[in-house]
Short mmCIF file of the C-alpha atoms (twelve columns), coordinates in Angstrom:
data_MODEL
# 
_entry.id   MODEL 
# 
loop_
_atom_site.group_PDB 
_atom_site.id 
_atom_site.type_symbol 
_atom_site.label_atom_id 
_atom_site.label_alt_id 
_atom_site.label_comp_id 
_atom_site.label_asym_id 
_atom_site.label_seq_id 
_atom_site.Cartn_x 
_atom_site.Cartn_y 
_atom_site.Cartn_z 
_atom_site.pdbx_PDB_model_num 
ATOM 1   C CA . UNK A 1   0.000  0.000   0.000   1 
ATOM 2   C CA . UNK A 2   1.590  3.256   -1.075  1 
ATOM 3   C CA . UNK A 3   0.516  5.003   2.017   1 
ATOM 4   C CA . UNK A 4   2.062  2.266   4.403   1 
ATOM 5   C CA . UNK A 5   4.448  4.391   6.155   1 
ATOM 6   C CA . UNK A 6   7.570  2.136   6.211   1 
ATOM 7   C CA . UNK A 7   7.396  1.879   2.509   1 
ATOM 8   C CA . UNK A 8   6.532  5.508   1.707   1 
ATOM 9   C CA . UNK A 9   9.825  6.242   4.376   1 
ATOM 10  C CA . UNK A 10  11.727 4.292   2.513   1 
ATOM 11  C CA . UNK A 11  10.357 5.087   -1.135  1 
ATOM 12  C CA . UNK A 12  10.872 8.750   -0.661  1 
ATOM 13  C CA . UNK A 13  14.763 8.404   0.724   1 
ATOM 14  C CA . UNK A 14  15.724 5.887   -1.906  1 
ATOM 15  C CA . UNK A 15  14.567 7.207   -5.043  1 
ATOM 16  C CA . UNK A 16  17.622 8.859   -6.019  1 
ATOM 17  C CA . UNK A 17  18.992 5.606   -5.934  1 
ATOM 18  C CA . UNK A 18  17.202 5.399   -9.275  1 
ATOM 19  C CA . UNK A 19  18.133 8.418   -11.214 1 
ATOM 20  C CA . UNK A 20  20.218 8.056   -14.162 1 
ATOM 21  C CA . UNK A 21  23.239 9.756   -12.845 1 
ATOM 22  C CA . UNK A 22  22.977 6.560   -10.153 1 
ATOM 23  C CA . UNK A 23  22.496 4.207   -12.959 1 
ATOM 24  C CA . UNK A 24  25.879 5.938   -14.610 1 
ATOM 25  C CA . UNK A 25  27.750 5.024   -11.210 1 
ATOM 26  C CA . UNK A 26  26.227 1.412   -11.534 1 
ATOM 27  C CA . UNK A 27  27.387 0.781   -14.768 1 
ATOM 28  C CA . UNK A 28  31.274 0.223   -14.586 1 
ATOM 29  C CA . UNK A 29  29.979 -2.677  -11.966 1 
ATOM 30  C CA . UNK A 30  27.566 -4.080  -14.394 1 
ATOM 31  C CA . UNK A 31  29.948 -4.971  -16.887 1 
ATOM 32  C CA . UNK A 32  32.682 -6.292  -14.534 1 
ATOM 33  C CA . UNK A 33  30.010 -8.568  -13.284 1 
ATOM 34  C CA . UNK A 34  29.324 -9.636  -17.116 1 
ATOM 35  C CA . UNK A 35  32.955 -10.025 -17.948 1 
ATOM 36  C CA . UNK A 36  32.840 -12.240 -14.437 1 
ATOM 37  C CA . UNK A 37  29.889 -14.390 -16.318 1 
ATOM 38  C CA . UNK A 38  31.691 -14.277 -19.885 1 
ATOM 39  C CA . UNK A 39  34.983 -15.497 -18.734 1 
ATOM 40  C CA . UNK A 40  33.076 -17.994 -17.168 1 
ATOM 41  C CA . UNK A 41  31.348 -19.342 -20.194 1 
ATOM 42  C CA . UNK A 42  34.663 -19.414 -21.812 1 
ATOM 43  C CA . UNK A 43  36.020 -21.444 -19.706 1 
ATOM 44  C CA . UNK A 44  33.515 -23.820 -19.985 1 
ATOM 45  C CA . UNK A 45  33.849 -23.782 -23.564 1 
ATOM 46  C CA . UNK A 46  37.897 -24.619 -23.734 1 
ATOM 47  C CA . UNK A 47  36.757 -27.249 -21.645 1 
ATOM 48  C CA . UNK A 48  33.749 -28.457 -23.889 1 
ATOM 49  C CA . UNK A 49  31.265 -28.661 -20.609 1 
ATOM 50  C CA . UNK A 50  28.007 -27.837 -20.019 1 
ATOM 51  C CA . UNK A 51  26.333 -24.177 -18.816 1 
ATOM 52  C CA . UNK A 52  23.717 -23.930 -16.657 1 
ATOM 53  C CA . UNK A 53  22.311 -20.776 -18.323 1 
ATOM 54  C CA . UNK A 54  19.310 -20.367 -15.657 1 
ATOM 55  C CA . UNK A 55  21.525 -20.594 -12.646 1 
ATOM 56  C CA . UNK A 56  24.434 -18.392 -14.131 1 
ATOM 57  C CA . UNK A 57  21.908 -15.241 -14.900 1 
ATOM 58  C CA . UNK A 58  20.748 -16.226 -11.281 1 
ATOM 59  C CA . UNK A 59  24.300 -15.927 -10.047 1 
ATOM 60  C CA . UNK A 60  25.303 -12.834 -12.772 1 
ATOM 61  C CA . UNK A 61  21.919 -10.735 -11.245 1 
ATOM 62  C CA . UNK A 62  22.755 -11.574 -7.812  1 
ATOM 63  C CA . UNK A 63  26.163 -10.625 -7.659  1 
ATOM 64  C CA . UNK A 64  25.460 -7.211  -9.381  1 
ATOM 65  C CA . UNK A 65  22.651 -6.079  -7.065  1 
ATOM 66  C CA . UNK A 66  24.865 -7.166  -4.182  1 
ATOM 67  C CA . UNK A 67  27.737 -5.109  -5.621  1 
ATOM 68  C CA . UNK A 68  25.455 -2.357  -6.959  1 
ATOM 69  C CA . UNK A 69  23.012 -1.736  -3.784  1 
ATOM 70  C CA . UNK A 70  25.508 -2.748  -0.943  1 
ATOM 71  C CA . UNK A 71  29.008 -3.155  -2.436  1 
ATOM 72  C CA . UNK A 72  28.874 -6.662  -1.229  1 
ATOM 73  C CA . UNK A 73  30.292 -9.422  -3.228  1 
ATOM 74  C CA . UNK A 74  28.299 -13.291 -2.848  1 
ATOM 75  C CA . UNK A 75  31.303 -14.386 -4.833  1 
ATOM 76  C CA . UNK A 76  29.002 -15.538 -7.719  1 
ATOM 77  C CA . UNK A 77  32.069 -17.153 -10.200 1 
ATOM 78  C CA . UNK A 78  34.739 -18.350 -7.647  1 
ATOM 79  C CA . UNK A 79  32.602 -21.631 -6.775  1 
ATOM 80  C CA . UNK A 80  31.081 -23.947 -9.314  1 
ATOM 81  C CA . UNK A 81  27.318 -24.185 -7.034  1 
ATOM 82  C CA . UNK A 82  25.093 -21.323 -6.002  1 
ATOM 83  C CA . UNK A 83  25.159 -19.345 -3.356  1 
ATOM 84  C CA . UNK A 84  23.257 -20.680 -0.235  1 
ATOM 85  C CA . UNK A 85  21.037 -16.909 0.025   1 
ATOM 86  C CA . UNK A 86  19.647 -18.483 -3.363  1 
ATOM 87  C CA . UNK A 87  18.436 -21.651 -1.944  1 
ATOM 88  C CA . UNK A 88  17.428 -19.775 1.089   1 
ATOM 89  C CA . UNK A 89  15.017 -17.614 -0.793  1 
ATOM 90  C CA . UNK A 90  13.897 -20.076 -3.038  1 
ATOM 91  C CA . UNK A 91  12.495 -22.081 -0.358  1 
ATOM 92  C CA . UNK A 92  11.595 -19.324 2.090   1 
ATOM 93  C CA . UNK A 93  9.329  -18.080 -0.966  1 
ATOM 94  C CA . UNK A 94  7.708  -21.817 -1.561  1 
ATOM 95  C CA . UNK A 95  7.612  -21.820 1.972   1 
ATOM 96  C CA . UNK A 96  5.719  -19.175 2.337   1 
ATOM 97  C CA . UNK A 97  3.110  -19.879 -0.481  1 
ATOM 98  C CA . UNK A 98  2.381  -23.548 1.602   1 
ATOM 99  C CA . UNK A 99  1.794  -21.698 4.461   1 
ATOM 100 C CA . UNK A 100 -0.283 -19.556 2.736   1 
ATOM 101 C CA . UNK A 101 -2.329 -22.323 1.974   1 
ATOM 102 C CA . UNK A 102 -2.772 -24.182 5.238   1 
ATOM 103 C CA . UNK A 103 -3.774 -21.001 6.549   1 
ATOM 104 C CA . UNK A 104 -7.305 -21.305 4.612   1 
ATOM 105 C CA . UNK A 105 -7.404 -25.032 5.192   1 
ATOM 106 C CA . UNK A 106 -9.286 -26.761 7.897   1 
ATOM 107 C CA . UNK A 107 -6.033 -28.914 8.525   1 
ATOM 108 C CA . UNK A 108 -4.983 -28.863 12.384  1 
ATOM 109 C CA . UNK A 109 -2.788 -25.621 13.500  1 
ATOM 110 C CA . UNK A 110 0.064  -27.968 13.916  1 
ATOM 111 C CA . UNK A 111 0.140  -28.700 10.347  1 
ATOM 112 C CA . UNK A 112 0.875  -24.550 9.543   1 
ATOM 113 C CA . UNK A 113 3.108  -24.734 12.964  1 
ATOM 114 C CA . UNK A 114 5.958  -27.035 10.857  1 
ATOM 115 C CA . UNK A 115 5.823  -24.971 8.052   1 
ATOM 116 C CA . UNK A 116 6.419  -21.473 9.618   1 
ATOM 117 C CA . UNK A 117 9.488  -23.200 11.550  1 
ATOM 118 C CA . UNK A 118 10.901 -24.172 8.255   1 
ATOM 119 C CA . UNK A 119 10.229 -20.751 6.873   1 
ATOM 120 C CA . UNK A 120 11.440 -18.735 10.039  1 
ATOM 121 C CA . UNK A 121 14.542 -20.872 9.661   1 
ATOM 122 C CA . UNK A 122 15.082 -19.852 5.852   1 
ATOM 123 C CA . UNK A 123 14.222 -16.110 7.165   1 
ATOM 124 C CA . UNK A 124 16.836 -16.555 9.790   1 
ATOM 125 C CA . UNK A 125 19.421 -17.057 7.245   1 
ATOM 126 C CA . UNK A 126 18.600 -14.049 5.034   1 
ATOM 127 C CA . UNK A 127 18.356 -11.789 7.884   1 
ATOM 128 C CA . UNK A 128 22.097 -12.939 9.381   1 
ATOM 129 C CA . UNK A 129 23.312 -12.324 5.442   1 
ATOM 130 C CA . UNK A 130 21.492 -9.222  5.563   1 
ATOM 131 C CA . UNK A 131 22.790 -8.436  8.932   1 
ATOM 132 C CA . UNK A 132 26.019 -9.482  8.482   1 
ATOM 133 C CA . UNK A 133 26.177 -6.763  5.203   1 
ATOM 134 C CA . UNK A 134 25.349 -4.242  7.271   1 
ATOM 135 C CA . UNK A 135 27.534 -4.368  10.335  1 
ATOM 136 C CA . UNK A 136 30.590 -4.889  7.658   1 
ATOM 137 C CA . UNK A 137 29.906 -1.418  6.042   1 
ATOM 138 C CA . UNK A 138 29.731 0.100   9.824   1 
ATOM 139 C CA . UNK A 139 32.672 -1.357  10.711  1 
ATOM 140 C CA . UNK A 140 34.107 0.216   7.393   1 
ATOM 141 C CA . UNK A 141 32.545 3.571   7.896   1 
ATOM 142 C CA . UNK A 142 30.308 5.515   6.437   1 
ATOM 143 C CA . UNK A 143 31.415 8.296   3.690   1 
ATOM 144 C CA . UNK A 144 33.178 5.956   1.158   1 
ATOM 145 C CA . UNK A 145 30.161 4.228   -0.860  1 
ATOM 146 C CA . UNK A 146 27.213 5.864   -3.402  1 
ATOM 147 C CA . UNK A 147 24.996 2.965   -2.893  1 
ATOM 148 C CA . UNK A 148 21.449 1.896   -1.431  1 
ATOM 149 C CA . UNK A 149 22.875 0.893   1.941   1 
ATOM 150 C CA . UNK A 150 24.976 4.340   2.458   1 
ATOM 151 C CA . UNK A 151 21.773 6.400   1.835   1 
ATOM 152 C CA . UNK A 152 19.636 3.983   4.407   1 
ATOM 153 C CA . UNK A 153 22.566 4.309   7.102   1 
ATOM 154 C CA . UNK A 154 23.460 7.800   6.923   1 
ATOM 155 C CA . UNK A 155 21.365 9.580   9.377   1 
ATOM 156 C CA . UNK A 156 19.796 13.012  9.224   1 
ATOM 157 C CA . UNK A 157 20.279 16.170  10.230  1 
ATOM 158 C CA . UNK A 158 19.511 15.613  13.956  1 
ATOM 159 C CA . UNK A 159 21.931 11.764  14.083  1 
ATOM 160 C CA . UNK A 160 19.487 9.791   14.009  1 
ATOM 161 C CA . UNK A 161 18.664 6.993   10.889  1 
ATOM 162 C CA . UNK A 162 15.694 7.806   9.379   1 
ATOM 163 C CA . UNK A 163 14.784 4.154   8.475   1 
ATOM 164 C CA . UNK A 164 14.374 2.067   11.410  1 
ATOM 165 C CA . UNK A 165 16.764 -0.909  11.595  1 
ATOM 166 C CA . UNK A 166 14.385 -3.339  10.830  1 
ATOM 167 C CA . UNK A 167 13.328 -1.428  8.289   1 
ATOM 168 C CA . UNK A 168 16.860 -0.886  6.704   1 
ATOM 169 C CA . UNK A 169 17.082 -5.067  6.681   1 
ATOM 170 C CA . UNK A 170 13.881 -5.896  5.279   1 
ATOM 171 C CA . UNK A 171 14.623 -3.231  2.271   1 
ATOM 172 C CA . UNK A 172 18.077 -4.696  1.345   1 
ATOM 173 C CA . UNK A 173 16.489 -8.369  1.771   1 
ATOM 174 C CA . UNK A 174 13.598 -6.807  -0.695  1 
ATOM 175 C CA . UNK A 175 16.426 -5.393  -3.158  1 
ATOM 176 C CA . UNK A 176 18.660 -8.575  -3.064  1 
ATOM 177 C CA . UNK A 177 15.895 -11.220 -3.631  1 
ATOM 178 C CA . UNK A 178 13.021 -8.453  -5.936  1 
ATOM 179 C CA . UNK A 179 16.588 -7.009  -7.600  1 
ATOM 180 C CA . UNK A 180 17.781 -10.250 -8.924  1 
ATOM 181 C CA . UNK A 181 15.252 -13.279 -9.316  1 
ATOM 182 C CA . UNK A 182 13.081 -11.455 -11.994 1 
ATOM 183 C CA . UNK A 183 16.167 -9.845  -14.095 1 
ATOM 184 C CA . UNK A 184 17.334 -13.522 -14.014 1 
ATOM 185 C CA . UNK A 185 14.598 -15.194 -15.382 1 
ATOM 186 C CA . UNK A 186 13.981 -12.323 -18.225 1 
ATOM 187 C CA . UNK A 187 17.892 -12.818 -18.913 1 
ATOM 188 C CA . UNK A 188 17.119 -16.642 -19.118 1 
ATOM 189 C CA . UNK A 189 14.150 -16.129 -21.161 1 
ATOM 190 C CA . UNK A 190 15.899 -13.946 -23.754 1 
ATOM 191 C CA . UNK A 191 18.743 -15.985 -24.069 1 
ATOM 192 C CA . UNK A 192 16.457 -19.159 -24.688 1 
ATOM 193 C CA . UNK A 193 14.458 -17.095 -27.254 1 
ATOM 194 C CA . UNK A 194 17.792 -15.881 -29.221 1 
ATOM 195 C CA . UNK A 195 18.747 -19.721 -29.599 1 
ATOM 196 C CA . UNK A 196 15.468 -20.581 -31.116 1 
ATOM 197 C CA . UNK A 197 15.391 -17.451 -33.217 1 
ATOM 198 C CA . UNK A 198 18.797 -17.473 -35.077 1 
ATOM 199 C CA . UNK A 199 17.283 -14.384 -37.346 1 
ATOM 200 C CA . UNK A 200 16.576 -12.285 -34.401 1 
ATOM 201 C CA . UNK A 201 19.697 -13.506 -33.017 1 
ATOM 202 C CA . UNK A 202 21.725 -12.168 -36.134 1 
ATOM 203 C CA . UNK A 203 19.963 -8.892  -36.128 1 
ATOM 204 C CA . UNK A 204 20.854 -8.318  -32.344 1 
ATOM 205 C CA . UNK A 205 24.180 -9.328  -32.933 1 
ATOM 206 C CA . UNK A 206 24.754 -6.655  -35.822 1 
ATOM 207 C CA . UNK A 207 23.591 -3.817  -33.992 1 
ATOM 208 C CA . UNK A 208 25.813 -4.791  -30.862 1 
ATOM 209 C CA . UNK A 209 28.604 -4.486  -33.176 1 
ATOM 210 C CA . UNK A 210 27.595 -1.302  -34.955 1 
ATOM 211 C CA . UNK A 211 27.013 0.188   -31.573 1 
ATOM 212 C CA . UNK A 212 30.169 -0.855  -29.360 1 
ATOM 213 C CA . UNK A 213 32.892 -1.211  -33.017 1 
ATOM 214 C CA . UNK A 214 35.830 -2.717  -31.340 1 
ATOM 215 C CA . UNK A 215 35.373 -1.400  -27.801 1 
ATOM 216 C CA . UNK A 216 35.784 -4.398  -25.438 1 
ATOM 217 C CA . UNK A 217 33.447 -2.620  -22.797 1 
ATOM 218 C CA . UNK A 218 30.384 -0.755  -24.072 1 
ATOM 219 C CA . UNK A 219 30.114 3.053   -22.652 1 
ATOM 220 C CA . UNK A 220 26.865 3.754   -20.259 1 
ATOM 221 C CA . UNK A 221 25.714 5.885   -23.504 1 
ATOM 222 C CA . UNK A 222 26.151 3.552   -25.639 1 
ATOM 223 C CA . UNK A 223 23.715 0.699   -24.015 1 
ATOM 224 C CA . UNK A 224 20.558 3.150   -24.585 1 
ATOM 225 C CA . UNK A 225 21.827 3.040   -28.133 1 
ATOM 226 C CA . UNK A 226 20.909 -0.763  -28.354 1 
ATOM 227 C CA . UNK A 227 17.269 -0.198  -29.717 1 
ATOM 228 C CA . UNK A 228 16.835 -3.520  -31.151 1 
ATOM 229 C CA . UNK A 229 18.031 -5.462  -28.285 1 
ATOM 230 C CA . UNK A 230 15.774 -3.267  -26.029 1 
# 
């Protein structure tokens, strides 16, 4: 509800987090991220393996909202499996849709009793990682990042934070899991659609190269140039 005041607190303070001039301070992020992923692919290439494309625009999306809304890294390409937040979330999420359910059922309480233990324990976990993000850019100090968290933890006039700390946790949990899972699966999507599609494909392809010529990393202008692909 937009009049919910812990979401209009936080909508108001974070919006500039979404101007363009932030998305030009994002960018150099974005494609290290993507060079991350691409150097990944190669590698899996030379060594004529498999790619998971789903869980590698899982781990590419992740790793670039962590980076790009807390300046925290999940480490996305220096192990071969996922990170645990992923598996976390996933089942917190299914979790929650169960309990959902039992909720309407006649079924005995005790039945909705296991399954909010198994959620709160899934919770638990993203609210340490969450946690765990925040205390590490304390202990660093404030003053030194132009990201989500520095805006939520730099207090106002008068000291004092104008999110409360719950607050500040549940909106990087929102970013990290809302930031990521539904770039992902567009990313996965796309990808799928360009393999079936070898026309399209072509035609996406050309105007990547008539847009970046031999530049090995594209300019922030020159990604709104990519009308096609858009």
């Amino acid at each position: 509800y937009n009049d919910e005041p812990n979401w209009q607190l936080a909508h108001t303070l974070l919006m500039p987090a979404f101007t363009q001039a932030a998305m030009r301070r994002y960018h150099p992020v974005m494609v290290d991220v993507a060079d991350e992923l691409v150097a990944s692919w190669d590698g899996h290439a030379r060594a004529g393996t498999a790619i998971d494309v789903s869980a590698d625009t899982t781990r590419v999306t992740l790793e670039t909202i962590g980076r790009c809304a807390a300046g925290y890294s999940f480490g996305a390409f220096r192990s071969a499996t996922t990170h645990p937040f992923v598996e976390h979330m996933v089942a917190a999420l299914h979790g929650s849709d169960k309990l959902g359910v039992f909720w309407k059922t006649y079924l005995p309480r005790f039945v909705a009793d296991v399954y909010e233990r198994r959620v709160r324990r899934h919770s638990a976990y993203l609210h340490d990682v969450a946690d765990r993000i925040i205390a590490a850019r304390r202990a660093e100090g404030l003053g030194r990042h132009d990201d989500l968290l520095e805006i939520m933890l730099t207090p106002d006039v008068d000291g004092r934070l104008v999110l409360g700390e719950a607050n500040i946790r549940y909106q990087l949990i929102n970013f990290l899991v809302a930031g990521h899972e539904t770039t992902s699966g567009a990313l996965s999507f796309a990808l799928y659609f360009l393999s079936r599609n070898p026309d399209v494909f072509a035609r996406a392809r050309a105007e990547v190269d008539e847009v970046w010529g031999d530049a090995r990393r594209p300019q922030f202008e020159q990604i709104a140039k990519l009308r096609y692909v858009r």
